[in-house]
C-alpha positions in Angstrom: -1.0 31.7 25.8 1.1 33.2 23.5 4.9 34.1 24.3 7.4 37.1 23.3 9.4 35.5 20.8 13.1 34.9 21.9 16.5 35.7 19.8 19.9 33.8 20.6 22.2 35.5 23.1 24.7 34.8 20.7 23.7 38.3 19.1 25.1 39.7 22.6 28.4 38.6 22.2 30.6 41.6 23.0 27.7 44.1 24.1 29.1 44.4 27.6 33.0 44.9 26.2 30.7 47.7 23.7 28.8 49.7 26.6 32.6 50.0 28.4 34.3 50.9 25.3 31.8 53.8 24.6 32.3 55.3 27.8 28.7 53.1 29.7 28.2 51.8 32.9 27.2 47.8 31.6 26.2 46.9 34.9 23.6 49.8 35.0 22.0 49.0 31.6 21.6 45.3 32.9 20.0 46.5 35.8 17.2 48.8 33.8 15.9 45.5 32.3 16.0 43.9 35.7 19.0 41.5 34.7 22.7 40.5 35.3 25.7 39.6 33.6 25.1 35.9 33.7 21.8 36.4 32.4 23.4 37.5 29.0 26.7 35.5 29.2 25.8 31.9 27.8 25.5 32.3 23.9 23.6 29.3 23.8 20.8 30.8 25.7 18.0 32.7 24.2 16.6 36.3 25.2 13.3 37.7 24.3 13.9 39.9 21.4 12.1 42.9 23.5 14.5 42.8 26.2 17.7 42.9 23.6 16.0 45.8 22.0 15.3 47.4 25.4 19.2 46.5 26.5 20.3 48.0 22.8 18.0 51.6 24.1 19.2 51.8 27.3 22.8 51.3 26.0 22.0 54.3 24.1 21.1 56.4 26.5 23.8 54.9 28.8 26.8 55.8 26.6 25.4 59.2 24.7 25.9 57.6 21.6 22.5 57.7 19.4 24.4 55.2 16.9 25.1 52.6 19.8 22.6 49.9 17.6 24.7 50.9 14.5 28.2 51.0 16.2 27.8 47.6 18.0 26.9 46.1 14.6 29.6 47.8 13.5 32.5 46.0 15.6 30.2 42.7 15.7 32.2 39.3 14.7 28.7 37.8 12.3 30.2 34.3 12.8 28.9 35.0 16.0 25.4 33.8 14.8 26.2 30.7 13.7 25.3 27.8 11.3 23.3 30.6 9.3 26.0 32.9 9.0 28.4 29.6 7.7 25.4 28.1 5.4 25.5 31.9 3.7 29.2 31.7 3.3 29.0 28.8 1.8 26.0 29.5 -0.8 26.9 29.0 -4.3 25.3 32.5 -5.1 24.5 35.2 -3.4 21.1 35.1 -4.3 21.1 31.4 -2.8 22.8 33.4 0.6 20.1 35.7 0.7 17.5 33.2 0.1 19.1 30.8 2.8 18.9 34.0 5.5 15.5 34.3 4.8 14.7 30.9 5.2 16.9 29.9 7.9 17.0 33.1 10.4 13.9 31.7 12.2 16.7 29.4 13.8 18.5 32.5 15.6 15.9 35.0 15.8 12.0 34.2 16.0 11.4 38.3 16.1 12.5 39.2 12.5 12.2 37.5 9.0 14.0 38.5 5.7 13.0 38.3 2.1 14.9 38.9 -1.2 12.8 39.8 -4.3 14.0 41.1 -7.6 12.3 44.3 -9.6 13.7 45.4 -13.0 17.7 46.1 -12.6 17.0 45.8 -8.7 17.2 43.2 -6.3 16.0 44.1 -2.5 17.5 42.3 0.8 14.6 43.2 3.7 14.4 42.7 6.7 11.7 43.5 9.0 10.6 43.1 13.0 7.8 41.1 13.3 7.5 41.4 17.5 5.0 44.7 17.7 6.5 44.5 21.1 9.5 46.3 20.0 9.1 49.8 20.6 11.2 52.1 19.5 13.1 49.8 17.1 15.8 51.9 15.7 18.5 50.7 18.0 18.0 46.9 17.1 17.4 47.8 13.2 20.5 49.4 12.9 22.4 47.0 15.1 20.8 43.9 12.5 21.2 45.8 9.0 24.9 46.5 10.1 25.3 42.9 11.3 24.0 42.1 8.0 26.9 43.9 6.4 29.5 42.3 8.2 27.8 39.2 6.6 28.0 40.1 3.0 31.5 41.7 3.2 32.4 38.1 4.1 31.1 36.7 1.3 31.9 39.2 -1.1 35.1 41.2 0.3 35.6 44.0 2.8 34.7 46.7 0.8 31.1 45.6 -0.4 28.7 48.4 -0.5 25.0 48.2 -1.2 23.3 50.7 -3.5 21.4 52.2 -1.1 19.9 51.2 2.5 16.6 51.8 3.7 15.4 52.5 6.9 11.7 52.3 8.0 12.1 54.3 11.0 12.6 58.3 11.2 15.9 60.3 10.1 17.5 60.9 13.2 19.3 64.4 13.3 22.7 63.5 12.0 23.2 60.6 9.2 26.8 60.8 8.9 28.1 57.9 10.2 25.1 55.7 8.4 26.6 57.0 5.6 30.3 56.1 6.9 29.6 52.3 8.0 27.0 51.7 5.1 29.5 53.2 2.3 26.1 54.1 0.1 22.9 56.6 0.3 20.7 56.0 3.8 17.3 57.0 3.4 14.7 57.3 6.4 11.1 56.9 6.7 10.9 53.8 3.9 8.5 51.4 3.7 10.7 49.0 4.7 14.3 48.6 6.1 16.1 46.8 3.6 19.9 46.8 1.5 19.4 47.7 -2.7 21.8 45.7 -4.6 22.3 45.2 -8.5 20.6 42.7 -9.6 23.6 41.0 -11.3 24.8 41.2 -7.8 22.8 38.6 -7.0 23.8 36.2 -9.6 27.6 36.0 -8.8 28.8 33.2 -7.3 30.4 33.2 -3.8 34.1 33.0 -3.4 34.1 31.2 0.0 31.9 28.9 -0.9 32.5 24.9 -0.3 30.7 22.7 -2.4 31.1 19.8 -0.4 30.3 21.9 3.5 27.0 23.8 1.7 24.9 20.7 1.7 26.0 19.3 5.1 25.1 22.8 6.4 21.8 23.0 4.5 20.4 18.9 5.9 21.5 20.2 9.3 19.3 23.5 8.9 16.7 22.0 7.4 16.1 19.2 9.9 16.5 22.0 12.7 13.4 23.7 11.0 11.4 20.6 10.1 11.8 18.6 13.7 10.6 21.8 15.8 7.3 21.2 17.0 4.7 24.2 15.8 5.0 26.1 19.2 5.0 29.5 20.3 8.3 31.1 21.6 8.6 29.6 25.4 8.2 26.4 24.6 10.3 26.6 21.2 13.1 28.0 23.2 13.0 25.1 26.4 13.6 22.9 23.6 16.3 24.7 22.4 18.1 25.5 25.7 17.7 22.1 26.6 19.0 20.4 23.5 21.9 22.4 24.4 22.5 21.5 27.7 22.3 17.5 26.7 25.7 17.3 25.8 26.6 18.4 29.7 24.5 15.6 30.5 20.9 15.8 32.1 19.7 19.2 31.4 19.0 20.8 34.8 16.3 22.8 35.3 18.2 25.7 36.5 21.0 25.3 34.2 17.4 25.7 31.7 16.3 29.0 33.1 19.4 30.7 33.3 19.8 30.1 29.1 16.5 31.9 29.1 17.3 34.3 31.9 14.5 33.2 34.2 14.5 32.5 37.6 13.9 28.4 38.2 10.1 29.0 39.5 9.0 31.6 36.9 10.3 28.6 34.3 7.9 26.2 36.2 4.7 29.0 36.0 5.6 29.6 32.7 5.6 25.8 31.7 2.6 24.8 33.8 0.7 28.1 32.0 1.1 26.3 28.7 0.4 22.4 30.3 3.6 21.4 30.1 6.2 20.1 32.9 10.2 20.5 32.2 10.3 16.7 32.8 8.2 16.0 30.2 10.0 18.1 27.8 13.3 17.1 28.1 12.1 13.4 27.7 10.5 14.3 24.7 13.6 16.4 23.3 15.6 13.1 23.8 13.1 11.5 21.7 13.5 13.7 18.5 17.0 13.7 18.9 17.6 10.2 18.9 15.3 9.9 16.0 17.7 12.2 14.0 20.9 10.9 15.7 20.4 7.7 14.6 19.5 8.3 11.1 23.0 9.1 11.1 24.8 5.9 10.7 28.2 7.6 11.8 26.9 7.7 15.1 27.5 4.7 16.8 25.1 3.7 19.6 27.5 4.7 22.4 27.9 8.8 20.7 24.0 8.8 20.4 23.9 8.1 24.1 26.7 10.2 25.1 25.1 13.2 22.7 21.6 13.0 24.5 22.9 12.9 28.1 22.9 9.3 29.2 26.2 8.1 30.9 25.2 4.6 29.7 23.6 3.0 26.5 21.6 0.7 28.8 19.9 3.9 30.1 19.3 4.9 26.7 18.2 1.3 25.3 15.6 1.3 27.8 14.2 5.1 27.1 13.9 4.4 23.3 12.2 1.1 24.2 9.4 3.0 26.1 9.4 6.0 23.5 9.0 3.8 20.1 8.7 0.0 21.4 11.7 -0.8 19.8 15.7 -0.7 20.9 17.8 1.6 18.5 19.3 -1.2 17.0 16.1 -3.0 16.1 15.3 0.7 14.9 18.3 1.1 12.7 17.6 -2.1 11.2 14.3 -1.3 10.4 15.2 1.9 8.1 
């Protein structure tokens, strides 16, 4: 069975203080979608991409404002995201930043990819919705190519402007404040939604970068991608929410199903659908983590424990004895 893919809640962040501000009734646009404040208050929690575009829609039509995708972009804080947002600040170039989105965005959003490619004098940032669930998608395309500017005016200064931006989706009857918050030429009805840049552009190096953060950012990333299993959104995102809750100890089921806003037994359907149990998951989300945890000799036995849950390192002594035959020490030696 395969699931709706999921996008962090993290790309909430402010929506509710957004609906108010433009005159909406949060509570109400919730409610359409069958949901609560809680359900989109834990910014470690995921939400499937649908549902956020369905919440950016109803906000919409809440408010009055047809921009409301492009407006909440607008006003959105990108650090917001995340390590992908930080690994881009950080990129020696910008073509290295765009490059890194593209390869790295699966991390915060499993409904969208980006590419960068370079034609002639051109070079083209796209970005495009890969859930064919998402219907209509102007609201959350707006919303993600303004969020995307917030991004580059970060790296590159606060009055960056692209060429031109594309939009794949129809000219809606008034274009004026694309053309205020994008500071270029909007067109409508593209092939693709996607920023134009210089292609020198993309060569310049980037002034907030750190030499010495970019590569700790980059391993991080890069094990995040490599150490998820090949699974389809549910499952993908348990193992998230739950390697989020380790550090509050045991990861609860509940605690689980709220990060995906779920109720506890449509969790357990869900799980037993794909022939899985929550038990079995978490134990086998402590087992990748301590792999990787203890790779890291700045860890000491006690913080590998403490970072997958266990109150003691007897506790965990005797859970990586069953997983690999071996204690972590005798493990540590080994490599």
């Amino acid at each position: 069975m395969r699931t709706t893919p999921n996008i962090s809640l993290s790309a909430a962040t402010g929506l509710i203080d957004t609906i108010l501000a433009r005159g909406g009734d949060p509570d109400q646009v919730l409610r359409s979608l069958g949901l609560r404040r809680r359900d989109v208050g834990d910014p470690h929690g995921f939400i499937a991409c649908a549902t956020f575009a369905g919440l950016l829609e109803a906000a919409a039509e809440a408010t009055g404002d047809a921009c409301f995708g492009l407006h909440f972009g607008e006003r959105y804080n990108p650090k917001n995201v995340g390590l992908v947002t930080y690994l881009a600040l950080n990129s020696p170039t910008f073509r290295d930043g765009f490059e890194n989105i593209a390869r790295y965005l699966l991390v915060h959003n499993e409904g969208a990819r980006t590419s960068f490619a370079v034609s002639g004098p051109w070079a083209y940032f796209r970005h495009e919705l890969t859930d064919p669930s998402i219907a209509p998608p102007r609201q959350l395309t707006e919303y993600s190519l303004a969020v995307a500017r917030n991004v580059l005016r970060l790296m590159a200064g606060s009055q960056w402007a692209p060429a031109e931006v594309w939009f794949a989706h129809p000219s809606p009857r008034d274009t004026a404040e694309h053309a205020r918050v994008f500071a270029a030429p909007v067109a409508f009805g593209a092939a693709t939604n996607a920023f134009v840049i210089e292609r020198e552009f993309a060569d310049r190096p980037v002034p907030t970068a750190d030499e010495r953060l970019y590569p700790i950012l980059k391993r991080y990333l890069d094990r995040a991608l490599v150490e998820a299993p090949p699974e389809d959104g549910l499952l993908a995102a348990v193992r998230r929410a739950v390697g989020e809750s380790l550090r509050d100890g045991k990861p609860d089921l509940l605690r689980v199903a709220r990060k995906l806003a779920m109720s506890r037994r449509t969790l357990q359907r869900c799980l037993r659908e794909e022939g899985r149990d929550f038990k079995g998951l978490v134990d086998d989300t402590r087992h990748r983590f301590s792999l990787s945890y203890l790779r890291d000799r700045k860890h000491t036995l006690a913080e590998v424990a403490c970072l997958l849950g266990y109150s003691e390192v007897s506790a965990f002594n005797r859970a990586f004895r069953r997983w690999t035959g071996a204690t972590p020490s005798e493990y540590r030696h080994r490599r």
